[in-house]
N, C-alpha and C positions, 0 to 999 in steps of 0.2 A: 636573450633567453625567453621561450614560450611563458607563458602566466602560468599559474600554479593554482590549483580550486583542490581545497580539502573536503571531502563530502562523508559527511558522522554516518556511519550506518550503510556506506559504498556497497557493500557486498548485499544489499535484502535484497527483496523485491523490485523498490522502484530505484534504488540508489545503483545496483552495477546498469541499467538501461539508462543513466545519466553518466555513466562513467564512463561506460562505451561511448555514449555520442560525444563527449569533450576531448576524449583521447582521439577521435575522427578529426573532430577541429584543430587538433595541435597542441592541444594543452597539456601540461604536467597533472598529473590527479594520484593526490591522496586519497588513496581510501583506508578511513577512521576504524574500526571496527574492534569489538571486545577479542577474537582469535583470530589471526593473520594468517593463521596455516591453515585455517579452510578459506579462504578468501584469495587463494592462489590461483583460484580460474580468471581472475580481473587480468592478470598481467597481461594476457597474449593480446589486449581488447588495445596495445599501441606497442611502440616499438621498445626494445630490450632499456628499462629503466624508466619509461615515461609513466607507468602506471603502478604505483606500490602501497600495499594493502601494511599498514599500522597499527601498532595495538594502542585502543585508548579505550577509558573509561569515561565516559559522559558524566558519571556520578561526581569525577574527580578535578578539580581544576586545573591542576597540573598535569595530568592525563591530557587534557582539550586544551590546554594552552600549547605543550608540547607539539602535537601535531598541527597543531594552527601558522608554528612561528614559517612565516615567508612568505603566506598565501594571500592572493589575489582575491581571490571571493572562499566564503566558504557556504558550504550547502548542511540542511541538517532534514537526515532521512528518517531520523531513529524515532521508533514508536511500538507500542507492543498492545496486543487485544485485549491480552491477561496478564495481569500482575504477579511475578514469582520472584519470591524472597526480596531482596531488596534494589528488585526493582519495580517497583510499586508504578502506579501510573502519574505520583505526584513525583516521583524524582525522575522519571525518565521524560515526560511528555512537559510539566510542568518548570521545573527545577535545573532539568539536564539541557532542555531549550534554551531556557534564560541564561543559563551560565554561558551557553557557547555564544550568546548574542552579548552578553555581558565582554566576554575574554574578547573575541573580536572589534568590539568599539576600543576596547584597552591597546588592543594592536592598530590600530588604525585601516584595519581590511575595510576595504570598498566597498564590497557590497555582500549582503544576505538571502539566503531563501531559502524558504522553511517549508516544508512540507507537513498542512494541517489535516484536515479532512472537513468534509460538509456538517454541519452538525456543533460543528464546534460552537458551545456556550455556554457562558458563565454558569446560568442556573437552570442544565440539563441535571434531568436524575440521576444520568450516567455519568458514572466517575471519568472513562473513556474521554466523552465528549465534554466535560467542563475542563478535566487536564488539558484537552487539546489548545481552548478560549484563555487558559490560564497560560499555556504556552504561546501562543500570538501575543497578548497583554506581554508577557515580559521579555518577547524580541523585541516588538514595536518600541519597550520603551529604553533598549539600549542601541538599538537598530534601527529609527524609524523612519529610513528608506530602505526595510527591507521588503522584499513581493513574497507574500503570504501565499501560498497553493492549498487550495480545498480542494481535492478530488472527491467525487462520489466513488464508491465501492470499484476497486481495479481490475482488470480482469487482465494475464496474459500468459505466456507459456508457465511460469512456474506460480500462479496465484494459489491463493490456500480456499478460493472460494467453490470455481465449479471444479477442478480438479477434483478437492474433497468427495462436494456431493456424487460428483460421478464415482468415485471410487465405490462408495455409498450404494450406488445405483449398481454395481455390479454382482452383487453377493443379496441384497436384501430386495425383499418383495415390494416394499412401500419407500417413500423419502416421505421423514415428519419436515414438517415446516413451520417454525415459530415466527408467526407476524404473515401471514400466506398474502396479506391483502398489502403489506407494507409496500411503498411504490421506491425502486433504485433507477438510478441513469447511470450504468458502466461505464465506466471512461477507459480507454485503451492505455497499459501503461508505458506506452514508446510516447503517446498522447501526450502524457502527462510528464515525460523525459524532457519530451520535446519544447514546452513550455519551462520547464526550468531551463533547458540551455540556453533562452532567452533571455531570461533574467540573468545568468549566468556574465552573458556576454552584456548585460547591459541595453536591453532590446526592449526589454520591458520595461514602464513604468511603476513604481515604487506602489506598492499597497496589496490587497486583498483579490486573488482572483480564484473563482468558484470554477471548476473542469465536472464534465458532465460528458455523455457521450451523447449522440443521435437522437434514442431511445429511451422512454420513462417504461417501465415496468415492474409490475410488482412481483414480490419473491414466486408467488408461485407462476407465475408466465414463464420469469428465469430458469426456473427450471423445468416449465416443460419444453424450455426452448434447448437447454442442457441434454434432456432426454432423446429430444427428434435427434441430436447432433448425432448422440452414440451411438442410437438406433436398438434404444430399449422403450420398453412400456414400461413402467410403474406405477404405482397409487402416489398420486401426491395428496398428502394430508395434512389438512390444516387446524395446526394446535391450537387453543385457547390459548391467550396470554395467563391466564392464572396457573395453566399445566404447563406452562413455558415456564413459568417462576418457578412453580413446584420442582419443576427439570434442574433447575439451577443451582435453586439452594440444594438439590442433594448432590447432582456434580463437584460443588464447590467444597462442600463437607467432605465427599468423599478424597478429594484433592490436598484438603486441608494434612486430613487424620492419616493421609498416606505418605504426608511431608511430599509433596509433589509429583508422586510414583505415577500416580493415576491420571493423567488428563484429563482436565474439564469437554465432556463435544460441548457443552453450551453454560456461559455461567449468568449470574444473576445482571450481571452489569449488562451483558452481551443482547441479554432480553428485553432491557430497558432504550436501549437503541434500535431495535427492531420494532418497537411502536412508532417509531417514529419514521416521517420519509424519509430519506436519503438523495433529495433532487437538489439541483441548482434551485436558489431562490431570485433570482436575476435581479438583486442588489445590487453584483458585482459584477467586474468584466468577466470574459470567460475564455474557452479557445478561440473564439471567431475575434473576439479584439485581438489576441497574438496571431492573428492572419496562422491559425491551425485549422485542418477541418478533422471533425471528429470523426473515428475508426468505430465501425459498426461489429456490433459481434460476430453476425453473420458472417463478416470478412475475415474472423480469425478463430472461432471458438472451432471449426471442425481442423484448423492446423496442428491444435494439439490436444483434443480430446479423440484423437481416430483411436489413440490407441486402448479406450475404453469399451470400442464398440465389440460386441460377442465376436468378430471377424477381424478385427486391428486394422492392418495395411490391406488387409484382402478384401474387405469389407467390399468397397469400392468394385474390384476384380469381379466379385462374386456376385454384385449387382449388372454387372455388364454381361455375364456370361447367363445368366437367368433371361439377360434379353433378349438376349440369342438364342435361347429355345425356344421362345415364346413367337 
């Protein structure tokens, strides 16, 4: 019978591009996740039963023991930017880590990988980025041969980052930008797939690896690298960090006193990570020791922002037929 890998959090972002590449390689794959009925695009990613989306709660032990029981390795995807109702960033990034690294030593699963972020540290201002250091501390110490993944900021077909701003860029005259001079290295997230199925399969050695892409830039480069793609002009403007705070604390108020109605676009936490860089610190190993080469944006940001641009698919068309008059 193929090995079995449970992965907390299968369906987000970086967890169904780990689920597709292990259901390629053969394997069984749980995906964990709080609603399984939206989580029903995973299944076609292998053949009829190899891929099945489960309800679990991370908060809950029995929840994560449950889906845990049979597996070969488990992966843990789960992480959130902002905090709502109870799940706070100490029980999900902190607490809800440790427990699945905990129930897994209990099980005797082989192996672990965690997905943290760069940044991660004990005594960051961001609540974010110390839940994240809080959550590596208490794999390693149920786990400690498990492979830690710090990705820098991700970018791919469904990221929340330039999709966003581009959305942003389609309707309004200006993009604000809090931390404009802050420096990010995007990392592709098939990149960063691709490095857990490494660990996955046992490929990688046991510890801390920092994923970075090509390119250091800072937020406002990214986005006027975002702008040239779609083929808009805008003002990019760059906020103070005290008008980024101010921004915050009333977002966060407003979100508060709405009981959640209202979305934060930026909260206080979210500001306090944006002072800071977001780069590999070349402590650790990275893509080039798992024999990966990293995916430049250039290579993929106009695959799925065309459809931002004033012209969508035509875009393209309409630049070729202007040449041809000219």
């Amino acid at each position: 019978m193929s090995q079995l890998v449970t992965i907390y959090g299968g369906s987000g972002f970086v967890g169904r591009y780990i689920a597709r590449r292990m259901a390629k390689a053969g394997w069984r794959v749980r995906v964990a996740v709080r609603r399984p009925n939206e989580a029903m695009f995973v299944k076609p990613y292998g053949v009829v039963g190899q891929v099945e989306p489960v309800l679990c709660n991370i908060r809950d032990d029995a929840s994560v023991r449950q889906v845990m029981q049979g597996a070969d390795v488990v992966v843990n995807c789960v992480g959130i930017l902002a905090p709502t109702a109870k799940n706070t960033f100490d029980a999900v990034q902190h607490e809800g880590a440790e427990r699945i690294a905990r129930i897994a030593a209990e099980q005797g699963v082989d192996r672990m990988v965690h997905i943290s972020a760069i940044g991660a540290d004990m005594d960051a201002a961001s609540d974010y980025s110390r839940t994240k250091a809080l959550g590596e501390e208490g794999v390693l110490q149920h786990m400690p041969n498990a492979v830690i993944l710090r990705p820098s900021i991700i970018f791919g077909d469904e990221d929340e980052f330039f999709n966003r701003f581009a959305t942003m860029a389609r309707t309004s005259p200006a993009i604000p930008v809090v931390g404009a001079d802050t420096k990010f290295q995007p990392v592709y997230v098939d990149d960063v797939a691709a490095a857990a199925e490494k660990a996955i399969k046992g490929d990688a050695a046991p510890g801390v690896y920092e994923l970075g892409g090509p390119d250091v830039d800072t937020f406002r480069e990214l986005m006027q690298q975002m702008l040239d793609v779609i083929q808009r002009r805008r003002m990019i403007v760059g906020l103070p960090m005290f008008v980024g705070r101010i921004m915050g604390f009333g977002f966060d108020m407003a979100n508060k006193l709405s009981l959640g109605l209202i979305p934060a676009a930026i909260t206080r936490d979210q500001v306090k990570n944006l002072a800071v860089d977001n780069i590999v610190s070349g402590d650790h190993p990275g893509l080039a020791d798992l024999g990966i080469k990293p995916t430049s944006l250039e290579a993929v940001l106009p695959d799925y922002l065309w459809r931002f641009r004033p012209s969508g698919q035509y875009a393209d068309i309409k630049a070729s037929a202007k040449n041809l008059k000219s």
